[in-house]
mmCIF file of the N, C-alpha and C atoms, coordinates in Angstrom:
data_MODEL
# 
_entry.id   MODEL 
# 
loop_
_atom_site.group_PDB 
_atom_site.id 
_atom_site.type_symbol 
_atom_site.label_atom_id 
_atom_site.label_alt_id 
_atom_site.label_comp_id 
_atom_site.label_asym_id 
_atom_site.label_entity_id 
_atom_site.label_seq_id 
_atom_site.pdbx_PDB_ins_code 
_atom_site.Cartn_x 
_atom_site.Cartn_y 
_atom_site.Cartn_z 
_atom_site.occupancy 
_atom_site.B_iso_or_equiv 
_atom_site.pdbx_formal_charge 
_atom_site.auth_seq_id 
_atom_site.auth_comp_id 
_atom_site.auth_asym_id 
_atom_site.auth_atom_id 
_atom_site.pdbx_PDB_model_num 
ATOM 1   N N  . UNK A 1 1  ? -8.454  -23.867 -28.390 1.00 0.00 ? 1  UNK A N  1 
ATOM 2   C CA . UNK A 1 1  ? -7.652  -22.671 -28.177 1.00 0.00 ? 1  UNK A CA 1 
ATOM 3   C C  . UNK A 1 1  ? -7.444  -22.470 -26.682 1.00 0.00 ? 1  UNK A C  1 
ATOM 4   N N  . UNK A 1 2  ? -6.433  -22.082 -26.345 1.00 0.00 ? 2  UNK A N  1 
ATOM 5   C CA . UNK A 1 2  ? -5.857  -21.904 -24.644 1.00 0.00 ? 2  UNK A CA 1 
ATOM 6   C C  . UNK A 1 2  ? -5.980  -20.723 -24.555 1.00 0.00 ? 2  UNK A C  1 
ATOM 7   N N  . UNK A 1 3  ? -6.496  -20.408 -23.458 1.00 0.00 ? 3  UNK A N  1 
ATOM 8   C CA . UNK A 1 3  ? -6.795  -18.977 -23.368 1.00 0.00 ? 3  UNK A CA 1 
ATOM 9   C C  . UNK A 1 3  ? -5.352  -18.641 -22.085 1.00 0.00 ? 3  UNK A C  1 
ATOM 10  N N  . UNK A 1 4  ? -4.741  -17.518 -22.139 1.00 0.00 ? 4  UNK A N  1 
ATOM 11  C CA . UNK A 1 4  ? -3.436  -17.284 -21.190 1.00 0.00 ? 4  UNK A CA 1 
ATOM 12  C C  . UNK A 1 4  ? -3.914  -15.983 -20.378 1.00 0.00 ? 4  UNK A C  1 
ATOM 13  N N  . UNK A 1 5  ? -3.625  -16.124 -18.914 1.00 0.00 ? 5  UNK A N  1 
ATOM 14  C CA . UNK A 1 5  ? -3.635  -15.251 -18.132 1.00 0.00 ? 5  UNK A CA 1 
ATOM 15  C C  . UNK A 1 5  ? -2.557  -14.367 -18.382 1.00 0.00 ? 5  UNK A C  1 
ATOM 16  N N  . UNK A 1 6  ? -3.183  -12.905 -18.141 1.00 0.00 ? 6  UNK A N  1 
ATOM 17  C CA . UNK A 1 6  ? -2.446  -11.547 -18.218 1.00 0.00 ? 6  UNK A CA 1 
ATOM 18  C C  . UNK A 1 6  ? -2.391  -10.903 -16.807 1.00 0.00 ? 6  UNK A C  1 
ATOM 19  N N  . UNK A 1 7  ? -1.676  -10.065 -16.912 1.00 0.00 ? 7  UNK A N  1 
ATOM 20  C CA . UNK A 1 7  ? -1.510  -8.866  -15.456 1.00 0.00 ? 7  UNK A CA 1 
ATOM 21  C C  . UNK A 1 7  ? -2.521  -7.571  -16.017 1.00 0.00 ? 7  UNK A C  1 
ATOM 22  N N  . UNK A 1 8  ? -3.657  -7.311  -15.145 1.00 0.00 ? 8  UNK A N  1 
ATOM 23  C CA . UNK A 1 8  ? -3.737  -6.265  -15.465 1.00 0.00 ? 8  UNK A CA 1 
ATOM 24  C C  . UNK A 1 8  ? -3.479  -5.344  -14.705 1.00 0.00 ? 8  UNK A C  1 
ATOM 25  N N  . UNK A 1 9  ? -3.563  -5.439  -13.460 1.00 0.00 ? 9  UNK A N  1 
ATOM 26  C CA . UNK A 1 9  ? -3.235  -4.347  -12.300 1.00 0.00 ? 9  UNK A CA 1 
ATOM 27  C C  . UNK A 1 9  ? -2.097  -5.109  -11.414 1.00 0.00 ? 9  UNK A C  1 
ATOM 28  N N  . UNK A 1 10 ? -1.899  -4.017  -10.516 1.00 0.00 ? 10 UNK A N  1 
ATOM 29  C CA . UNK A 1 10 ? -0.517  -4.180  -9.665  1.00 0.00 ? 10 UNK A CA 1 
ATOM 30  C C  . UNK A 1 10 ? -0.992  -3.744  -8.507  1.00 0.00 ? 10 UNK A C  1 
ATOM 31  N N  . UNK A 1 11 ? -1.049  -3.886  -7.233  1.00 0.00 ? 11 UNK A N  1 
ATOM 32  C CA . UNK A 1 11 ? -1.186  -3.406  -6.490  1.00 0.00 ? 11 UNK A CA 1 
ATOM 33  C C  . UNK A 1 11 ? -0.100  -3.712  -4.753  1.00 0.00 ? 11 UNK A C  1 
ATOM 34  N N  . UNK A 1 12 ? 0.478   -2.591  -3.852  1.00 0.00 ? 12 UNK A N  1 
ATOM 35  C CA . UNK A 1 12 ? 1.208   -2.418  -3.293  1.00 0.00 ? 12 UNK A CA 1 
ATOM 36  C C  . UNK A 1 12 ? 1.088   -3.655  -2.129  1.00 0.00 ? 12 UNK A C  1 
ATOM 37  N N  . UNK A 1 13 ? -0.753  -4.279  -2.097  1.00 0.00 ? 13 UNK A N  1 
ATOM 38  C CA . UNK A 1 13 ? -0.576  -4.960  -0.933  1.00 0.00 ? 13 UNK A CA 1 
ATOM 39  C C  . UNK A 1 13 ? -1.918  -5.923  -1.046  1.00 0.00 ? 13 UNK A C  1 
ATOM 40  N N  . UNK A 1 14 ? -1.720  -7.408  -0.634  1.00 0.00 ? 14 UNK A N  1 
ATOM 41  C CA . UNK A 1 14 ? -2.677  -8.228  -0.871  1.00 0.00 ? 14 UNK A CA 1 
ATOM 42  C C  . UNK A 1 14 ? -4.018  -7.660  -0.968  1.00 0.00 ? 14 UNK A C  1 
ATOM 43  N N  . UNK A 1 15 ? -4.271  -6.993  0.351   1.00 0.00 ? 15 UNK A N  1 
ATOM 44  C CA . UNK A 1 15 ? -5.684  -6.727  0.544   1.00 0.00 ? 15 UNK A CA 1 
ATOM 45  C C  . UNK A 1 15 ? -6.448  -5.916  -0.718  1.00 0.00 ? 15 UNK A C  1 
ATOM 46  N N  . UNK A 1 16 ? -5.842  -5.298  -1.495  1.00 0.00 ? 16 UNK A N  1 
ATOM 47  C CA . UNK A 1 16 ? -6.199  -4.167  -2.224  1.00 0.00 ? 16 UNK A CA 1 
ATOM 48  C C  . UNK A 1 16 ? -6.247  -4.748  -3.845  1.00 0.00 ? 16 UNK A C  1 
ATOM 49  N N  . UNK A 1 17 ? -5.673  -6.367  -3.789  1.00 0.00 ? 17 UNK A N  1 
ATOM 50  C CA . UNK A 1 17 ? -5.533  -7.069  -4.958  1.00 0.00 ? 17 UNK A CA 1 
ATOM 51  C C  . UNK A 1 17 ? -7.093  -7.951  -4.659  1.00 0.00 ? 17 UNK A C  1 
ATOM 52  N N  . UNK A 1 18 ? -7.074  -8.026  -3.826  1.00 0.00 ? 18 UNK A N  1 
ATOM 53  C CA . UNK A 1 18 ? -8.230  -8.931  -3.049  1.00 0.00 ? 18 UNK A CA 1 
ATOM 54  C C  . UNK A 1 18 ? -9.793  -8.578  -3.187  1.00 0.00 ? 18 UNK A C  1 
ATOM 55  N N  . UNK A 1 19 ? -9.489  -7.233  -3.526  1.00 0.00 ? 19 UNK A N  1 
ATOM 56  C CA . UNK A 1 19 ? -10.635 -6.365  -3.561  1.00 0.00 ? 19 UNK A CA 1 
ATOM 57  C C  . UNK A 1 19 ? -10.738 -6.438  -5.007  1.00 0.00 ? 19 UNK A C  1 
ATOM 58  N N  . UNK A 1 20 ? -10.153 -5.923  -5.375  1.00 0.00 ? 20 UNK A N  1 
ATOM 59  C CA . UNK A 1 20 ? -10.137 -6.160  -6.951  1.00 0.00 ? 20 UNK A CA 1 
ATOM 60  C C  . UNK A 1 20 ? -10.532 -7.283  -7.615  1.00 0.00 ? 20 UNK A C  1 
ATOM 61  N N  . UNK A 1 21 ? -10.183 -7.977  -7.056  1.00 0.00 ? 21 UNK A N  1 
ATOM 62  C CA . UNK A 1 21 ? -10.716 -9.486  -7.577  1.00 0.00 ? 21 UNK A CA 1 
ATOM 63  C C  . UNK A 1 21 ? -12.015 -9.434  -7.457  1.00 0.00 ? 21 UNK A C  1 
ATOM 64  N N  . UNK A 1 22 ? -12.339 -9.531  -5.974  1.00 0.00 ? 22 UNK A N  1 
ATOM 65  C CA . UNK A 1 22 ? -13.661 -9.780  -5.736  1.00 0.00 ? 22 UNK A CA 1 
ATOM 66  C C  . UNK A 1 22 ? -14.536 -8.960  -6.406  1.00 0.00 ? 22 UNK A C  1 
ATOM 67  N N  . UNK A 1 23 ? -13.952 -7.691  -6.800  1.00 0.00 ? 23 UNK A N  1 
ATOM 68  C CA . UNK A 1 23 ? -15.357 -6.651  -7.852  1.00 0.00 ? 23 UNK A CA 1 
ATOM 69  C C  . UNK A 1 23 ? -14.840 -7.374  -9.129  1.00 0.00 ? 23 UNK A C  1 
ATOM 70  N N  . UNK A 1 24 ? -14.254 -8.004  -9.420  1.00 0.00 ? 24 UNK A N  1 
ATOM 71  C CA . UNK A 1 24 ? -14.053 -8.328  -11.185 1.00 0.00 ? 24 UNK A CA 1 
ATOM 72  C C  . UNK A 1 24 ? -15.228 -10.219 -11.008 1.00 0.00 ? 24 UNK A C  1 
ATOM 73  N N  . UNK A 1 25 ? -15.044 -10.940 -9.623  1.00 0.00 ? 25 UNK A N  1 
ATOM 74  C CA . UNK A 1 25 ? -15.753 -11.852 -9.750  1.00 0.00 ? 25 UNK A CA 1 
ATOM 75  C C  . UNK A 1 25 ? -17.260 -11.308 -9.538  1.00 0.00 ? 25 UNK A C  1 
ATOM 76  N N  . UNK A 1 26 ? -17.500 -10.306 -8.925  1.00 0.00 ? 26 UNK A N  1 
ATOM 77  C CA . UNK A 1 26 ? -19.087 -9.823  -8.930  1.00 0.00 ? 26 UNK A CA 1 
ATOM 78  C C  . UNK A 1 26 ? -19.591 -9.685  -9.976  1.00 0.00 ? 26 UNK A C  1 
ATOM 79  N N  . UNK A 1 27 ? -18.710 -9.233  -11.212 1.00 0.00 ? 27 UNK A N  1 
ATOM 80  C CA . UNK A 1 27 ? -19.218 -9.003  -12.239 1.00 0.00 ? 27 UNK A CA 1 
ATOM 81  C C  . UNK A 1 27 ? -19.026 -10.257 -13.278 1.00 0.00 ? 27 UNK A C  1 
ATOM 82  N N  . UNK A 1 28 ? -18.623 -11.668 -13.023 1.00 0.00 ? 28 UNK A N  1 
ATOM 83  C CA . UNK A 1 28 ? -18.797 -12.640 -13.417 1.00 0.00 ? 28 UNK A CA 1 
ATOM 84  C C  . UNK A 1 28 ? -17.827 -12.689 -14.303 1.00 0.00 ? 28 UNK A C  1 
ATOM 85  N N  . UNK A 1 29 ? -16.315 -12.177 -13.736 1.00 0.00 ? 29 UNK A N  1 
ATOM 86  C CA . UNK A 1 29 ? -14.975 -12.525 -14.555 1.00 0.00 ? 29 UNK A CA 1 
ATOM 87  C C  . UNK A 1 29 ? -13.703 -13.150 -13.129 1.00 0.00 ? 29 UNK A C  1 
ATOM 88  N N  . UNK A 1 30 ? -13.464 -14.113 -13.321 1.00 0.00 ? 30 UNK A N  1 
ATOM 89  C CA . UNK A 1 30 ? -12.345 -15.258 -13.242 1.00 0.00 ? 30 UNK A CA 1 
ATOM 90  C C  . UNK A 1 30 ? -11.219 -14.144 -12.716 1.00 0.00 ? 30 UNK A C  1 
ATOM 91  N N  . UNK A 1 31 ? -10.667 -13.837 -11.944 1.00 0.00 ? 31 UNK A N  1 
ATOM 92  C CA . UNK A 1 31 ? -9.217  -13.376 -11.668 1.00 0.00 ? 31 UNK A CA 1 
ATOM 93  C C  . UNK A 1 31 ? -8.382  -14.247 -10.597 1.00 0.00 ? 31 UNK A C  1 
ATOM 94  N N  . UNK A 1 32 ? -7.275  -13.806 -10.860 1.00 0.00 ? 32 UNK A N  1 
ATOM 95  C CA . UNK A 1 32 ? -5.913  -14.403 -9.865  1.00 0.00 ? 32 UNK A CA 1 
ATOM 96  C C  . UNK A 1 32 ? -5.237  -13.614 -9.193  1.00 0.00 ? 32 UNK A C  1 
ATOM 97  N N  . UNK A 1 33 ? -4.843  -13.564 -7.960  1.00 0.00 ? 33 UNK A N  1 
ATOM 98  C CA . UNK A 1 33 ? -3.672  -12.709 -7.318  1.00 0.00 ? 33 UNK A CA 1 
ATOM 99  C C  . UNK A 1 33 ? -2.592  -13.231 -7.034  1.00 0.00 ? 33 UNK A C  1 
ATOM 100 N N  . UNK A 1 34 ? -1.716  -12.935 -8.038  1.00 0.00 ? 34 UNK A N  1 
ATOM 101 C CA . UNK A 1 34 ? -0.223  -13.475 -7.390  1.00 0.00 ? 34 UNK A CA 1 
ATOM 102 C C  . UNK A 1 34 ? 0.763   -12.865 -6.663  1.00 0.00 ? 34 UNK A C  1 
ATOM 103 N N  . UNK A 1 35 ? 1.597   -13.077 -6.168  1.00 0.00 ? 35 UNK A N  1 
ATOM 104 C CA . UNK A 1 35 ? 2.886   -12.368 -5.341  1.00 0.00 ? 35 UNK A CA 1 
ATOM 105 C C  . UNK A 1 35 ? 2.415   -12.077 -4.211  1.00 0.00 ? 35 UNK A C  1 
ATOM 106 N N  . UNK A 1 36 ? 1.775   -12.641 -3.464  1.00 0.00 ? 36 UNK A N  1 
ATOM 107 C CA . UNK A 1 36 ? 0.796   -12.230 -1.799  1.00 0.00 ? 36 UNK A CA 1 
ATOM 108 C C  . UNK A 1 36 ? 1.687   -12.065 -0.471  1.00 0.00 ? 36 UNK A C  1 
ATOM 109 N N  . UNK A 1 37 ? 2.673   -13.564 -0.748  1.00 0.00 ? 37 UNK A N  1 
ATOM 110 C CA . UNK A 1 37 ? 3.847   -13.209 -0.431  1.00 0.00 ? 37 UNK A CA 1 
ATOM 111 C C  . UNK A 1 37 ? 4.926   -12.338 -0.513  1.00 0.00 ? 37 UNK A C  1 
ATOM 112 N N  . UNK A 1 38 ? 5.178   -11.933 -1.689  1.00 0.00 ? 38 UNK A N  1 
ATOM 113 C CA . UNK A 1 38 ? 6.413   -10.687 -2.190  1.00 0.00 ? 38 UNK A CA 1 
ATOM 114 C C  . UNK A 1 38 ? 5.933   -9.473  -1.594  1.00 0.00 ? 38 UNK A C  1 
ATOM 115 N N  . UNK A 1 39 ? 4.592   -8.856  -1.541  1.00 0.00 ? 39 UNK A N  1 
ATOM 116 C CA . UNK A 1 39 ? 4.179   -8.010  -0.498  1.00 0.00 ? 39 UNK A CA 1 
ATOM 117 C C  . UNK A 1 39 ? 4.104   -8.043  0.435   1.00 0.00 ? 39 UNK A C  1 
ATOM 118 N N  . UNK A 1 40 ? 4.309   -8.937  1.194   1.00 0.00 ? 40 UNK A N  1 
ATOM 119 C CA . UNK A 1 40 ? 4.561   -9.598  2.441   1.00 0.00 ? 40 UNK A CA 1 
ATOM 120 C C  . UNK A 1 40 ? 5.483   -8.804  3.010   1.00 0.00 ? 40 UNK A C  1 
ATOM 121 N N  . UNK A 1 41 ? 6.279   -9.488  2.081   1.00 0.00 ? 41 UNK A N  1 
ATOM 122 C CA . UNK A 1 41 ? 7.859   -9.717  2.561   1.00 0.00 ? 41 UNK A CA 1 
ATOM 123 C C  . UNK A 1 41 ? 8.457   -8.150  2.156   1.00 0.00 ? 41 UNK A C  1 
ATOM 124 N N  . UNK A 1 42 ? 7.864   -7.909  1.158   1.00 0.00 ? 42 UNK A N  1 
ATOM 125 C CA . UNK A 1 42 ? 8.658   -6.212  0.719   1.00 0.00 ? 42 UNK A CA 1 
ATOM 126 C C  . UNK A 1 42 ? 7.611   -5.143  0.412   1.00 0.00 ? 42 UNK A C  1 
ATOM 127 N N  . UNK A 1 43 ? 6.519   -5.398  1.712   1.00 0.00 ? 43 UNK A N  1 
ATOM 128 C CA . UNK A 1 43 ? 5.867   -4.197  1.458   1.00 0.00 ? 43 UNK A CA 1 
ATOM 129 C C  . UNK A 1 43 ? 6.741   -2.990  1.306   1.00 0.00 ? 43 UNK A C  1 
ATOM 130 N N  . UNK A 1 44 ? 5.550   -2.098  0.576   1.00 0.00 ? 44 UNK A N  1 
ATOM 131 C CA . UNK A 1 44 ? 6.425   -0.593  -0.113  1.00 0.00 ? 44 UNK A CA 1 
ATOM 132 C C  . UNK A 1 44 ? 7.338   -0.481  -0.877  1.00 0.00 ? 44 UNK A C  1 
ATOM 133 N N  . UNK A 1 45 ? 7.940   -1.740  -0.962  1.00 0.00 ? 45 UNK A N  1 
ATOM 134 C CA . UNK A 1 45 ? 9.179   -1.435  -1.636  1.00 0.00 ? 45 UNK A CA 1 
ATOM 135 C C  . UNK A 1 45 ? 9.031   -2.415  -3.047  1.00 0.00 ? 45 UNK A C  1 
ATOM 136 N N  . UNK A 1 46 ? 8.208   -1.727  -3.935  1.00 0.00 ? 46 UNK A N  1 
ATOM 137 C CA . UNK A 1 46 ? 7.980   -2.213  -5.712  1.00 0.00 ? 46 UNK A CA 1 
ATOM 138 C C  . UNK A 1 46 ? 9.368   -2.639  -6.193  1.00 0.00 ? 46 UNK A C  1 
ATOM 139 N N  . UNK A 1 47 ? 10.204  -1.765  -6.100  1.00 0.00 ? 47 UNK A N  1 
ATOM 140 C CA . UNK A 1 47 ? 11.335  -1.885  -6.822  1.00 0.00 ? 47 UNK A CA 1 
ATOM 141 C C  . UNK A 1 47 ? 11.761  -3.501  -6.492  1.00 0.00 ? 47 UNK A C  1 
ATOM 142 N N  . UNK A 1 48 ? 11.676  -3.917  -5.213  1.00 0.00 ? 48 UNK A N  1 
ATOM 143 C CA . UNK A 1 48 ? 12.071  -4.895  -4.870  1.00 0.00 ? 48 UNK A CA 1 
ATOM 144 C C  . UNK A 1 48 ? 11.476  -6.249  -5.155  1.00 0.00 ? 48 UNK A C  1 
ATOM 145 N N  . UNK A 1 49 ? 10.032  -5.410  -5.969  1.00 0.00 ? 49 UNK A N  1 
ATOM 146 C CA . UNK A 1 49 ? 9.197   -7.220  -5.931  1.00 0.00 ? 49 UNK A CA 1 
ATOM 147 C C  . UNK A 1 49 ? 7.815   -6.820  -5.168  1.00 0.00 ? 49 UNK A C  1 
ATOM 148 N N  . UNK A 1 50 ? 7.740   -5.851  -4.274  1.00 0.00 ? 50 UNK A N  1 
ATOM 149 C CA . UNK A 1 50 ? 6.789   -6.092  -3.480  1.00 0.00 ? 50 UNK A CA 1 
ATOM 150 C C  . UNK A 1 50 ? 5.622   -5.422  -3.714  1.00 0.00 ? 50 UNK A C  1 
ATOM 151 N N  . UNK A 1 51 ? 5.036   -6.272  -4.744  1.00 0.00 ? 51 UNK A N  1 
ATOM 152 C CA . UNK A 1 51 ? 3.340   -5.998  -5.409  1.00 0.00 ? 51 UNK A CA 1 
ATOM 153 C C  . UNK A 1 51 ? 2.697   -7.298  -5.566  1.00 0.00 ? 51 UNK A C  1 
ATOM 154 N N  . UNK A 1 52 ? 1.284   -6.933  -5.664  1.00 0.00 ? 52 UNK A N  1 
ATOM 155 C CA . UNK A 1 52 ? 0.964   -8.332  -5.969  1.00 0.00 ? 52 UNK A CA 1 
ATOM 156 C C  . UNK A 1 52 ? 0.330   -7.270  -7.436  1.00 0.00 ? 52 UNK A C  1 
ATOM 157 N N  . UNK A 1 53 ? 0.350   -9.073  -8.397  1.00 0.00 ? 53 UNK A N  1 
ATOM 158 C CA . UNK A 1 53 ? -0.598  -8.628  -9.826  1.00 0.00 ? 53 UNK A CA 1 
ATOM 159 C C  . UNK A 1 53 ? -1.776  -9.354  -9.835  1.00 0.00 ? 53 UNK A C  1 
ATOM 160 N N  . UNK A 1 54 ? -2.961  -8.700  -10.351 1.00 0.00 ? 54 UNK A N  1 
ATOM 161 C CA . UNK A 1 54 ? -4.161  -9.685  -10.783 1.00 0.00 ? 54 UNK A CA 1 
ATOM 162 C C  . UNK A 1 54 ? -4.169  -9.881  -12.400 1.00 0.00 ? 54 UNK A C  1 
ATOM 163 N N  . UNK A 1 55 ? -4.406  -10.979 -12.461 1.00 0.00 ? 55 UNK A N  1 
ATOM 164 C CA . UNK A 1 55 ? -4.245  -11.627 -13.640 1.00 0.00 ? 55 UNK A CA 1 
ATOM 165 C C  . UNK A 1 55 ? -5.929  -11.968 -13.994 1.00 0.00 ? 55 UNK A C  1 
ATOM 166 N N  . UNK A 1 56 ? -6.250  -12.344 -15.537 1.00 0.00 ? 56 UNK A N  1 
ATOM 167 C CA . UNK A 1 56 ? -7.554  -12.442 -15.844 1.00 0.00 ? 56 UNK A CA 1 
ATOM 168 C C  . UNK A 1 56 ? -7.067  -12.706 -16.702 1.00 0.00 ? 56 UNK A C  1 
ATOM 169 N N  . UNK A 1 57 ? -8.105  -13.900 -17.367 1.00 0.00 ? 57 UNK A N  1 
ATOM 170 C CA . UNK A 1 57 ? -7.780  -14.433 -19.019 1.00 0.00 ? 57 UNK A CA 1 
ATOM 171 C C  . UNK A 1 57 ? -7.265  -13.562 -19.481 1.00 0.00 ? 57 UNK A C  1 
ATOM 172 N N  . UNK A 1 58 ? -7.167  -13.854 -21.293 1.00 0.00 ? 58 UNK A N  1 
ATOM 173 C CA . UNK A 1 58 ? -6.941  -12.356 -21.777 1.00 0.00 ? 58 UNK A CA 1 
ATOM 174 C C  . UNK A 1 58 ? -8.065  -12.113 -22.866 1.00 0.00 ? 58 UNK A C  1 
ATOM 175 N N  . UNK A 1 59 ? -8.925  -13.099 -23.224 1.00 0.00 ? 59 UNK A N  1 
ATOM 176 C CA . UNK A 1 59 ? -10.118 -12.721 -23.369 1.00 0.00 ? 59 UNK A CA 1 
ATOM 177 C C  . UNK A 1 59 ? -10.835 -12.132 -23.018 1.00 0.00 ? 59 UNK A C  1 
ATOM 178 N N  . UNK A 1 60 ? -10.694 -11.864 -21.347 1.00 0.00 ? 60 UNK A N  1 
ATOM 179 C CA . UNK A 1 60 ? -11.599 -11.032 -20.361 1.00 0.00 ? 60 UNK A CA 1 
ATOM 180 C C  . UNK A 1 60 ? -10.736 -9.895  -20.319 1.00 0.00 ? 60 UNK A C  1 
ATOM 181 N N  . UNK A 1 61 ? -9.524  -9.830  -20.359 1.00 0.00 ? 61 UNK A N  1 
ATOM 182 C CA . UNK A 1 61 ? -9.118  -8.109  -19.664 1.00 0.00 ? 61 UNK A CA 1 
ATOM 183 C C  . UNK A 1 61 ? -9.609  -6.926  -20.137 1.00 0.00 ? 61 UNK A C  1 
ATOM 184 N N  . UNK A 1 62 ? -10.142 -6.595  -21.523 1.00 0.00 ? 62 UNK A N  1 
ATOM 185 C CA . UNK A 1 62 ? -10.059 -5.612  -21.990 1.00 0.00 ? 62 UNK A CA 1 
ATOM 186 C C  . UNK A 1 62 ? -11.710 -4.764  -21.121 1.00 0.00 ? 62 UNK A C  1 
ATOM 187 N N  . UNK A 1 63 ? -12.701 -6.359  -21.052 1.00 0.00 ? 63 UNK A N  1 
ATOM 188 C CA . UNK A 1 63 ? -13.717 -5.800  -20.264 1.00 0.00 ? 63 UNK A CA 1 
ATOM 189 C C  . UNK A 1 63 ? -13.285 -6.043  -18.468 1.00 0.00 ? 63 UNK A C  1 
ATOM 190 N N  . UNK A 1 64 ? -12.448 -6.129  -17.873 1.00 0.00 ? 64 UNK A N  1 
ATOM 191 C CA . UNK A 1 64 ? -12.044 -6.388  -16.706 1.00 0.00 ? 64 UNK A CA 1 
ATOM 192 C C  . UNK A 1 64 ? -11.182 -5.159  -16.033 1.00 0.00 ? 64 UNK A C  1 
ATOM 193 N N  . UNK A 1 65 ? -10.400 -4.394  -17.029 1.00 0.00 ? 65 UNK A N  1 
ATOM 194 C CA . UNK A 1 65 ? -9.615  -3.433  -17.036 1.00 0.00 ? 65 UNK A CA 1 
ATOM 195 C C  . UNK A 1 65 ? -10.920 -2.233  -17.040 1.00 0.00 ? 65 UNK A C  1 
ATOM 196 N N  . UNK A 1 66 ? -12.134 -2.078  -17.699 1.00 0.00 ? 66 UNK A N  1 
ATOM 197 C CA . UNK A 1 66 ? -13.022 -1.550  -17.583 1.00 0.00 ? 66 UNK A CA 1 
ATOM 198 C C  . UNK A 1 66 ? -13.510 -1.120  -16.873 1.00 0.00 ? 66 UNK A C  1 
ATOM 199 N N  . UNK A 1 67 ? -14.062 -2.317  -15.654 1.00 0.00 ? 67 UNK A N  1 
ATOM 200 C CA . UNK A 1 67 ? -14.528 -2.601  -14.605 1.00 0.00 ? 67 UNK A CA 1 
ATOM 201 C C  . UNK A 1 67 ? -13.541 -1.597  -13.411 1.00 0.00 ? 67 UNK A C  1 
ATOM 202 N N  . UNK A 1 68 ? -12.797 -2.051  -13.562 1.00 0.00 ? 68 UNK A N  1 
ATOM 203 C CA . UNK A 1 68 ? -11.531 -1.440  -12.469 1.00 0.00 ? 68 UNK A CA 1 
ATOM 204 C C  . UNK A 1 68 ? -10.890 -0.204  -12.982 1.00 0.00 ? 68 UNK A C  1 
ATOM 205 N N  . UNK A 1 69 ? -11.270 0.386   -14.100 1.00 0.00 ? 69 UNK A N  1 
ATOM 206 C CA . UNK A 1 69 ? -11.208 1.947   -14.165 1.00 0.00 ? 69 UNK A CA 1 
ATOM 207 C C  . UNK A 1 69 ? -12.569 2.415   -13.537 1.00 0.00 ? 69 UNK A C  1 
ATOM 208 N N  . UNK A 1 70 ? -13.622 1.872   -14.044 1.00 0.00 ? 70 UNK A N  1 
ATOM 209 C CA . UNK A 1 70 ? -14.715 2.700   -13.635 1.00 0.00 ? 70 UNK A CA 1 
ATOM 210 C C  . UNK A 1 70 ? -15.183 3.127   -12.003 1.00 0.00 ? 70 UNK A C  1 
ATOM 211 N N  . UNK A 1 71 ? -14.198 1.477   -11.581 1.00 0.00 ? 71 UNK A N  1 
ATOM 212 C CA . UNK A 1 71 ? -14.217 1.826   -9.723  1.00 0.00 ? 71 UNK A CA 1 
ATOM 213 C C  . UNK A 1 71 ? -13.357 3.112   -9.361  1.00 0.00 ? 71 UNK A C  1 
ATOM 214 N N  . UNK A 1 72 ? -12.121 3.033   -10.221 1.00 0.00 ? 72 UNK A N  1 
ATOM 215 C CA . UNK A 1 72 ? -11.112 4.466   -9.609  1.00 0.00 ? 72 UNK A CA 1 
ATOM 216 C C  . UNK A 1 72 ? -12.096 5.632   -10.020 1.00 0.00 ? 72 UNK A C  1 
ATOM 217 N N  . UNK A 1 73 ? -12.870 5.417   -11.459 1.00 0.00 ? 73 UNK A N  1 
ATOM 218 C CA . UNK A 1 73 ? -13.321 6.895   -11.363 1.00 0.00 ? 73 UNK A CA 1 
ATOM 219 C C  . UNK A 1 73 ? -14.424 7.199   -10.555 1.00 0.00 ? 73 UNK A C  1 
ATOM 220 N N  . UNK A 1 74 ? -14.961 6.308   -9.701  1.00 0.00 ? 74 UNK A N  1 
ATOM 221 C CA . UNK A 1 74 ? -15.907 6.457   -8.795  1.00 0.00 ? 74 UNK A CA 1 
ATOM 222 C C  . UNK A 1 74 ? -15.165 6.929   -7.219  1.00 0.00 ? 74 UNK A C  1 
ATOM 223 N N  . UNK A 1 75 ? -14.237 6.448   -6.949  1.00 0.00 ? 75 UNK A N  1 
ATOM 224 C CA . UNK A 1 75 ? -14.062 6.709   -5.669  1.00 0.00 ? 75 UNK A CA 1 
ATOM 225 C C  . UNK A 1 75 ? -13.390 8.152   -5.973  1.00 0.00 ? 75 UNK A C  1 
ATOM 226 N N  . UNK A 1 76 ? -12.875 8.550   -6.915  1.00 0.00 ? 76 UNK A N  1 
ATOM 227 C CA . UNK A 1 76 ? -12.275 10.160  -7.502  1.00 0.00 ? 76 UNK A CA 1 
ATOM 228 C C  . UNK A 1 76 ? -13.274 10.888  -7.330  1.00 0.00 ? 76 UNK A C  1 
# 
């Protein structure tokens, strides 16, 4: 069985996808950041492209998406 990468978050600018990752690999889940460039190139401007997404199996998202709510409700 092939397991397929999903988007779970979006975020406006590499660094902040970067972070994310790195708390989803602390907790011993696999992520990707794509579009590093498109934020680059069009920071602020979403409409245009300019986000990056992290991606995670999709076996893992449902506990990965977890992880990265429980950080927003911590820094809230």
């Amino acid at each position: 069985m092939t397991d397929k990468l999903i988007t779970i978050a979006k975020f406006p600018d590499y660094i902040e996808a970067e972070m994310a990752q790195q708390l989803l690999a602390d907790n011993g889940i696999q992520a990707v950041v794509t579009g590093e460039n498109a934020s680059n190139v069009y920071s602020g401007m979403p409409a245009l492209g300019g986000y990056c997404k992290l991606e995670v199996f999709e076996r893992q998202a449902q506990q990965a998406q977890q992880i990265l709510d429980s950080k927003k409700t911590q820094e809230n």
